[in-house]
KOLSESE-788422 format. One record per residue: x, y, z of N, C-alpha, C, CB in turn; residue in three letters. Coordinates in steps of 0.05 Angstrom, whole numbers, padded with zeros to 5 digits, always signed. Glycine has a CB too. Layout:
<pts>
XYZXYZXYZXYZALA;...
</pts>
This chain:
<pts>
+01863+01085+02287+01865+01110+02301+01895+01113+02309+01847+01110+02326UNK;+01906+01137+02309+01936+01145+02315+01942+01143+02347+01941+01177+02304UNK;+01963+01156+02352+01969+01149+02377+01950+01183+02398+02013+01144+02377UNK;+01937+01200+02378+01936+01216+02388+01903+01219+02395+01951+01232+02374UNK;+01895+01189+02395+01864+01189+02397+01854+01201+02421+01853+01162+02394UNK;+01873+01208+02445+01856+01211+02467+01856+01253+02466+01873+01190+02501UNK;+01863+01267+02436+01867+01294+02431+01841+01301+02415+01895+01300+02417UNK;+01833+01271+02405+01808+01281+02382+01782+01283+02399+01801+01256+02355UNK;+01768+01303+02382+01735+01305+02384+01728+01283+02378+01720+01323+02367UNK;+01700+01276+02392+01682+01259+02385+01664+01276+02372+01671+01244+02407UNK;+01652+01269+02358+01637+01281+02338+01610+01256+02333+01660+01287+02309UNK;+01583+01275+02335+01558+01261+02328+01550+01267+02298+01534+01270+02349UNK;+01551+01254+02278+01535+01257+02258+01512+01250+02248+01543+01255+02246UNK;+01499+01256+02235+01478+01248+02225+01454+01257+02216+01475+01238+02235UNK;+01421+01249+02210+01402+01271+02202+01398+01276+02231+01374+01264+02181UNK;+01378+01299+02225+01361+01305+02242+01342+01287+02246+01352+01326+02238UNK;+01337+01286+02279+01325+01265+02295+01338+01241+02297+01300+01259+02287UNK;+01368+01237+02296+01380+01215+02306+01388+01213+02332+01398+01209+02293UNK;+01393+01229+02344+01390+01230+02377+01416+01245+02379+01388+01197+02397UNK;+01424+01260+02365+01457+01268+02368+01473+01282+02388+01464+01285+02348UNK;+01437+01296+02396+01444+01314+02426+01434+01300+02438+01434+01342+02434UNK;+01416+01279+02445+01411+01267+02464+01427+01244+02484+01395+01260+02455UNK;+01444+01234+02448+01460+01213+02458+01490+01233+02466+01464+01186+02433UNK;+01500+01242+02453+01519+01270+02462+01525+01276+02483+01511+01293+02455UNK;+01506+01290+02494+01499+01302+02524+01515+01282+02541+01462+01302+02533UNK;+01502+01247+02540+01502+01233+02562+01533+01223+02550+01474+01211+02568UNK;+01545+01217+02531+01571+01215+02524+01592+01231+02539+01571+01220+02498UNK;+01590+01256+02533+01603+01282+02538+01609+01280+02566+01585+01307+02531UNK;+01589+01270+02589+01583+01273+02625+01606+01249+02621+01542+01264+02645UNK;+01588+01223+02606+01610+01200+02623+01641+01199+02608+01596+01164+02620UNK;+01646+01219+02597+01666+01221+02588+01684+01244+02615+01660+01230+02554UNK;+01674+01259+02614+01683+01293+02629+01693+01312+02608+01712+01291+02655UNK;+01675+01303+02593+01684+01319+02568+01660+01348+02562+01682+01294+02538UNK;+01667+01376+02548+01654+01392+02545+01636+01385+02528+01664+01409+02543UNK;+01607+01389+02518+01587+01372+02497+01579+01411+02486+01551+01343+02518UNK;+01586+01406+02461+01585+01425+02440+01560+01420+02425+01609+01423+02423UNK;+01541+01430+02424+01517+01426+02405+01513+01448+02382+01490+01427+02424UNK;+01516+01444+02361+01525+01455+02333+01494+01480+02337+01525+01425+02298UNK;+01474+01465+02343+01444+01487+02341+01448+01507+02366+01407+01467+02347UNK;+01458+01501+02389+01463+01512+02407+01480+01526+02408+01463+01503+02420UNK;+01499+01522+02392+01525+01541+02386+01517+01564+02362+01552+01519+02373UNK;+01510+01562+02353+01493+01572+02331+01482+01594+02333+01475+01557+02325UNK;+01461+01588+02355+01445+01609+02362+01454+01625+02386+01420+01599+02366UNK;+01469+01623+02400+01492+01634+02411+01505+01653+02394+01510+01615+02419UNK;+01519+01646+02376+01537+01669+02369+01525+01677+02347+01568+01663+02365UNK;+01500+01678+02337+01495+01692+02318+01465+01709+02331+01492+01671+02291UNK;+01445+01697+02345+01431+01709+02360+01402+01704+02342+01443+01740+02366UNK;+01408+01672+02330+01380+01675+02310+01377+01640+02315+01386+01690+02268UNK;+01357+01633+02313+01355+01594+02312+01361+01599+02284+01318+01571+02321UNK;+01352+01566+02276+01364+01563+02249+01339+01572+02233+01377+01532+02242UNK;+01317+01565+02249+01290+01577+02222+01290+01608+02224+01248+01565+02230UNK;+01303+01619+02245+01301+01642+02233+01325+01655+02213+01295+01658+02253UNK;+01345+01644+02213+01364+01646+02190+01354+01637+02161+01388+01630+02197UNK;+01334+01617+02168+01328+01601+02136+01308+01629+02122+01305+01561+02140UNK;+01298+01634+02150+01270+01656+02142+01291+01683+02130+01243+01668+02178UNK;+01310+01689+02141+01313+01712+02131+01334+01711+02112+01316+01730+02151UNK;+01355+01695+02110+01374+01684+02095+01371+01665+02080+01390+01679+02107UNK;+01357+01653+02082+01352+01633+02069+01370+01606+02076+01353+01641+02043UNK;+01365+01579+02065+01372+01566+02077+01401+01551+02072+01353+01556+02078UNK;+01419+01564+02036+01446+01560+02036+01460+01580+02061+01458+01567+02006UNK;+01448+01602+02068+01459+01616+02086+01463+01596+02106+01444+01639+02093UNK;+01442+01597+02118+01445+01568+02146+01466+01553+02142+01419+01542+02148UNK;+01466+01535+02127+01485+01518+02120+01512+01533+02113+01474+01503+02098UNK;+01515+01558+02105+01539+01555+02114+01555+01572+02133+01550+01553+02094UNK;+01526+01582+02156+01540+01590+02190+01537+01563+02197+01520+01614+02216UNK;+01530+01542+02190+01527+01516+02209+01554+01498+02199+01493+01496+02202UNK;+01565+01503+02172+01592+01494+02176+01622+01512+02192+01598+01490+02147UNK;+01607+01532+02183+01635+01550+02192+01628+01544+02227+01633+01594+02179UNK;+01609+01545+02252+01605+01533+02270+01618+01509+02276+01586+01532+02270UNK;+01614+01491+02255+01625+01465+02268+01652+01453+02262+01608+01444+02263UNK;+01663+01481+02243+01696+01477+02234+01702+01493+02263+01710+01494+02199UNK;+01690+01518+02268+01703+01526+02297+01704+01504+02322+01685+01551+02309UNK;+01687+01494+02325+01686+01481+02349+01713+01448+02345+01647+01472+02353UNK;+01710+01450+02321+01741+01423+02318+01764+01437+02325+01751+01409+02282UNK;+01771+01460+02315+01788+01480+02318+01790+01490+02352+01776+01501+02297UNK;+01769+01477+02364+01780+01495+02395+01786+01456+02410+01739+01525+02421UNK;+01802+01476+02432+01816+01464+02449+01803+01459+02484+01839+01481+02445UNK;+01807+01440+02494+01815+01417+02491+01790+01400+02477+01826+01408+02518UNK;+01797+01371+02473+01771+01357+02452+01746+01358+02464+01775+01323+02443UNK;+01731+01353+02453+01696+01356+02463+01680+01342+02452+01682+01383+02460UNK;+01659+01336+02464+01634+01309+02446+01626+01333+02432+01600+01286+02466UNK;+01616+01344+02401+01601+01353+02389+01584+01333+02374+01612+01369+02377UNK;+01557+01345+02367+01534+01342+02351+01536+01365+02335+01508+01340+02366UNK;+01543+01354+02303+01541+01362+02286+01515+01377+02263+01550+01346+02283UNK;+01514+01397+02264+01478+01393+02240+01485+01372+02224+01467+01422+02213UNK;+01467+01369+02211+01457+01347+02191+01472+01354+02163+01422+01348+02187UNK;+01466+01381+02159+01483+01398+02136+01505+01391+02125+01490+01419+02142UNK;+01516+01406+02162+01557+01406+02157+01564+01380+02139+01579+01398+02196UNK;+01556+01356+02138+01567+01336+02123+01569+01342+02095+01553+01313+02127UNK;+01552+01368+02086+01563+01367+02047+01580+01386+02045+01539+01374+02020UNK;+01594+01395+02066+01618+01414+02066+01649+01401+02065+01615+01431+02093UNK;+01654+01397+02031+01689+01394+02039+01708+01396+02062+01701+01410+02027UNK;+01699+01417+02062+01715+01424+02084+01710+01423+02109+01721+01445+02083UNK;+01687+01417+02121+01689+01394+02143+01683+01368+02142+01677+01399+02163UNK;+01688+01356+02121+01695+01332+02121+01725+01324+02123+01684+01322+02101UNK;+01733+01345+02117+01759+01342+02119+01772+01341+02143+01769+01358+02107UNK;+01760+01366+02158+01765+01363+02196+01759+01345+02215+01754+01381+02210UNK;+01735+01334+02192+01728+01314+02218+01752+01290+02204+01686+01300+02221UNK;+01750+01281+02189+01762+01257+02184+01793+01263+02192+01757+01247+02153UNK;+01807+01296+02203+01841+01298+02217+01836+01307+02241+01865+01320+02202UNK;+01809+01311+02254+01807+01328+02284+01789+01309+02293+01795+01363+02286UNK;+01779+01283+02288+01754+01275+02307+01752+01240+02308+01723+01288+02292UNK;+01742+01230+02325+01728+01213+02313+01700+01204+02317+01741+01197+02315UNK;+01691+01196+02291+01661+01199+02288+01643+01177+02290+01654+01209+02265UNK;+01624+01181+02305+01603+01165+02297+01573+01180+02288+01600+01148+02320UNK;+01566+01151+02274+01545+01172+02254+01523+01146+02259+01557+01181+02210UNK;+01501+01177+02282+01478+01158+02291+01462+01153+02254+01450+01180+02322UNK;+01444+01125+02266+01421+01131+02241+01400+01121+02254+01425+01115+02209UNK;+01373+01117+02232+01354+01117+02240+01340+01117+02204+01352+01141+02264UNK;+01317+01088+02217+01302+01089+02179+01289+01118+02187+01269+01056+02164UNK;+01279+01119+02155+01260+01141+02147+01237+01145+02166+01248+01135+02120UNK;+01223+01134+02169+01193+01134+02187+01198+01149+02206+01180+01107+02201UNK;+01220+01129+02230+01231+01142+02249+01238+01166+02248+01247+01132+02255UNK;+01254+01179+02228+01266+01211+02233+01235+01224+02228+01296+01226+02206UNK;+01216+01221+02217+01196+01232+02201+01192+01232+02239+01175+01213+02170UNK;+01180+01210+02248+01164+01214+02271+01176+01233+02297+01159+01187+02281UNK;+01201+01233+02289+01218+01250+02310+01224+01270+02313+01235+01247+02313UNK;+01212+01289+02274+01224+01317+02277+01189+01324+02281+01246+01335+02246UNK;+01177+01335+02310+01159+01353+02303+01169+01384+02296+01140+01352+02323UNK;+01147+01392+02279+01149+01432+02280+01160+01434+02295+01127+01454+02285UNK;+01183+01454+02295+01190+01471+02309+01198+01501+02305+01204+01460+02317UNK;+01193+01520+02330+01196+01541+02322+01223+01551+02319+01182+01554+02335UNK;+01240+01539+02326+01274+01537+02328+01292+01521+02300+01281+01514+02359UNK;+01274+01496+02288+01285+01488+02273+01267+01488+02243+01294+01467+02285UNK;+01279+01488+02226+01272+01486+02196+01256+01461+02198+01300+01484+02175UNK;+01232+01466+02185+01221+01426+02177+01219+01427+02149+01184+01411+02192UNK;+01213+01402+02149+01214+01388+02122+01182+01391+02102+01223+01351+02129UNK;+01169+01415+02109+01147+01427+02091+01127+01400+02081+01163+01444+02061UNK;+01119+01403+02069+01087+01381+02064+01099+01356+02071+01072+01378+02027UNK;+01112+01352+02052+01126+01324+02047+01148+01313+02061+01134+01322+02022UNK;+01146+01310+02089+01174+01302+02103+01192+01283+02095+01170+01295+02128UNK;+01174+01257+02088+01187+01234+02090+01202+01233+02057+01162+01208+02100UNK;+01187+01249+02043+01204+01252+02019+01230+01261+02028+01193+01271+01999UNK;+01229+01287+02037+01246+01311+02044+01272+01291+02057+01229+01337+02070UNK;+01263+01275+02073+01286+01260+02088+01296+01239+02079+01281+01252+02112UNK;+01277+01223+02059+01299+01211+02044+01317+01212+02017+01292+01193+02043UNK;+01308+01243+02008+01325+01253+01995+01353+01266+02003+01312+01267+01985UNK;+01350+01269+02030+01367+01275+02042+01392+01251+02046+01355+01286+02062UNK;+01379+01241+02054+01394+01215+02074+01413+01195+02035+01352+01183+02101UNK;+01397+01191+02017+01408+01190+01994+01428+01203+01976+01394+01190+01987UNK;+01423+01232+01991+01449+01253+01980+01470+01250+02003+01440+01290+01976UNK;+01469+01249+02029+01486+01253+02046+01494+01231+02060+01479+01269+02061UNK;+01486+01196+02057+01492+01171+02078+01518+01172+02062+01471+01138+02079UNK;+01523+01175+02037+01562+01167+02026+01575+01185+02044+01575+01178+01987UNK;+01565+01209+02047+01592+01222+02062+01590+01211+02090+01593+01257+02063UNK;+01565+01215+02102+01575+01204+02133+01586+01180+02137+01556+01202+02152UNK;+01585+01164+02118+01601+01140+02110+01634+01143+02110+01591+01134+02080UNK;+01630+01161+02091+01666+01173+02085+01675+01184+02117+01667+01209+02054UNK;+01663+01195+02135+01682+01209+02151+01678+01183+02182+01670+01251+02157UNK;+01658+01169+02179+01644+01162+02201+01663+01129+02207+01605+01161+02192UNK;+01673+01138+02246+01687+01116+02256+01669+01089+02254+01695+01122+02285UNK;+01649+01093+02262+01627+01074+02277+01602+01078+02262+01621+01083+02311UNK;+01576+01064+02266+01555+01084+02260+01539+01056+02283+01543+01093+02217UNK;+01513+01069+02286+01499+01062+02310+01470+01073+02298+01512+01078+02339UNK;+01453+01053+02297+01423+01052+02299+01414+01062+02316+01412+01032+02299UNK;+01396+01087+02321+01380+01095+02349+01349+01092+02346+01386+01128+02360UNK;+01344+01073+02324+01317+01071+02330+01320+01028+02336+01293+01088+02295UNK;+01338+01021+02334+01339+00985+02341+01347+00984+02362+01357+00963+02325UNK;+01360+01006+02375+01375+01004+02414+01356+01028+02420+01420+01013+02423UNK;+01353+01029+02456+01341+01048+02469+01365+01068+02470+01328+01039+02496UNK;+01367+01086+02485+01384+01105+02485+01412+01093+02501+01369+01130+02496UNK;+01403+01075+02522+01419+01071+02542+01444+01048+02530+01400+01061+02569UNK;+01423+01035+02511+01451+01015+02493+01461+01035+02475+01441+00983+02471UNK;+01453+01056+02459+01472+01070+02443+01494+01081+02455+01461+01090+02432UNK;+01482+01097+02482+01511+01101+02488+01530+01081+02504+01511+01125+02501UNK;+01521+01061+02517+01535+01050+02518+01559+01029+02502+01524+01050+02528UNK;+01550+01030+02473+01558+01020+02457+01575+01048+02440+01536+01004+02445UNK;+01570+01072+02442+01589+01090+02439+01612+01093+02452+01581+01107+02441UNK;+01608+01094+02480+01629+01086+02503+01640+01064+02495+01617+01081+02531UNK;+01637+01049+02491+01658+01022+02485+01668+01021+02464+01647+00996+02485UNK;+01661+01036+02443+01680+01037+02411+01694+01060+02420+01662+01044+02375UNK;+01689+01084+02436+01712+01098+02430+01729+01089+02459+01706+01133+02423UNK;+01732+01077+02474+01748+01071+02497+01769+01046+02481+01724+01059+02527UNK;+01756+01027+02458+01767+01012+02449+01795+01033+02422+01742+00989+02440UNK;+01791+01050+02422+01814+01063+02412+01823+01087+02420+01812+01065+02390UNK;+01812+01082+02454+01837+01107+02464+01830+01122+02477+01851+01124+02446UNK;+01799+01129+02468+01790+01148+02482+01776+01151+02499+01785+01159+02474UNK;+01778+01163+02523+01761+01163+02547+01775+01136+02568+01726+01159+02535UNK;+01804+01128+02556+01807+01113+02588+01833+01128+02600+01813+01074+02587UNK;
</pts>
């Protein structure tokens, strides 16, 4: 990390149901940092959740208000804990921001676990008959890149919540940030 680590975003990556806003949130407080949530930002400035963008746009649409979202939020000032969608990671071009504006950690979690964690929702897109397919086709197309951009990465289904973040807190304090 450069000398300018205490200017970067923290950034949550990962699939859906890794705890990104959960663990985020409580990052963001013990930090005093602003906590940016990519779904929450989302539906804010566009005035739709994401299933209803998938429903009416379909779902490359989504994906790409959910990158252009989370290139804005690297782009604002001063740094902030964000949670990333799951998406933004097959976007060049924020892989690129995160790996010069952030540093990342990229929660995970086996298959079962995300399966058990995303119920229906009327806010978010699910993964139709076959979840557990759905998610590890996912996680097979997208673990290289969160690989490629990702400082740290952190299991949230082998720690409770309270060792993730505390073990987030201590990797990014160990290069700069947050002391």
């Amino acid at each position: 990390m450069t000398d300018d680590a205490a200017t970067r975003h923290i950034v949550f990556v990962g699939a859906m149901g890794t705890g990104k806003t959960t663990i985020g949130r409580r990052v963001a407080v013990a930090l005093g940092r602003a906590f940016v949530d990519n779904d929450e930002l989302l539906e804010r400035t566009t005035g739709s959740t994401a299933a209803e963008l998938v429903a009416r746009d379909g779902a490359d649409a989504l994906h790409r208000v959910e990158a252009t979202t989370v290139l804005d939020a690297l782009h604002a000032h001063p740094p902030a804990v964000i949670a990333a969608a799951a998406s933004t990671i097959e976007e060049p071009l924020v892989r690129s921001a995160l790996r010069d504006l952030a540093w990342c950690a990229w929660l995970r979690a086996d298959v079962p676990t995300l399966v058990a964690r995303m119920p229906e929702s009327a806010a978010r897109p699910f993964a139709g008959p076959d979840p557990a397919r759905l998610v590890a086709e996912r996680a097979q197309r997208r673990d290289g890149r969160y690989a490629e951009v990702a400082d740290a990465e952190f299991w949230t289904d082998r720690a409770g919540s309270d060792q993730v973040v505390s073990e987030v807190l201590a990797a990014v304090r160990r290069v700069g940030i947050g002391t």
